[in-house]
C-alpha positions in Angstrom: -8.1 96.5 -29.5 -7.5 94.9 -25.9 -8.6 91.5 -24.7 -11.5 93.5 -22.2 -12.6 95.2 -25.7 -12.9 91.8 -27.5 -15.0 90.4 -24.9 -17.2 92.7 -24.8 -17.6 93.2 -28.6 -18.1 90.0 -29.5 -20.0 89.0 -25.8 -17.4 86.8 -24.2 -17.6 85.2 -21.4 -13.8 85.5 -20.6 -11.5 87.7 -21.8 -9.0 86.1 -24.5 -5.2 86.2 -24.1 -4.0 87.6 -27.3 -1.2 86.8 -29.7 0.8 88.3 -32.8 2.9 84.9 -33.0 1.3 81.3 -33.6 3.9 79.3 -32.0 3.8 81.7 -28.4 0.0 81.3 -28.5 0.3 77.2 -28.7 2.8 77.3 -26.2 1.0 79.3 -24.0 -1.8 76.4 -23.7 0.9 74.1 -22.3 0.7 76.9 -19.1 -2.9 76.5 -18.7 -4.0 74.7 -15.7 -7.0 73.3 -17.2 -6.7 72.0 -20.8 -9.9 73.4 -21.7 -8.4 76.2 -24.0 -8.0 76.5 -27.7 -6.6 78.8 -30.2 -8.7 81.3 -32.8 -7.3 82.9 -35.6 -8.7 86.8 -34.4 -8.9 89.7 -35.9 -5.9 91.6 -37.7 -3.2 88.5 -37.7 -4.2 87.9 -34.1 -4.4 84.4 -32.5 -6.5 84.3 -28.8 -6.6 82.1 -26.5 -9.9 81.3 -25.3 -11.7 78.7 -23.5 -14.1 76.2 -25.5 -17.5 77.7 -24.5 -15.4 81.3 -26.0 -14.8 79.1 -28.8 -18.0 77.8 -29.9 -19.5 81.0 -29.8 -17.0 82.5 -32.3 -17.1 79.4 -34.5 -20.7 80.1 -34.7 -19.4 84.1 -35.9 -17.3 82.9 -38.6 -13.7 83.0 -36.5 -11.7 79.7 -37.0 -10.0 77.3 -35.0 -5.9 77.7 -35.3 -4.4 74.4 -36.6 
């Protein structure tokens, strides 16, 4: 499933960058501009990048936050 698909499954309001590898999704939030963006353990050993109003909506679906 693509990041387009996600959002609209799951009614995003951005689409997520996705992952297969922990350590290149934390990295990728030291690229962000804003450092509004955290990191959700997805679907199918997936980790997405998504921004905190993303990420409150799929704590609230039973997703979890990466630690």
């Amino acid at each position: 499933m693509n990041a387009s698909e996600i959002r609209k499954r799951l009614n995003l309001k951005y689409s997520p960058s996705i992952f297969y590898n922990r350590e290149y999704a934390f990295n990728s939030l030291k690229h962000c501009v804003k450092s509004c963006y955290t990191v959700i353990l997805g679907d199918c050993n997936q980790f997405w990048v998504v921004c905190y109003a993303d990420a409150q909506r799929l704590q609230k679906m039973g997703y979890e936050i990466a630690i």
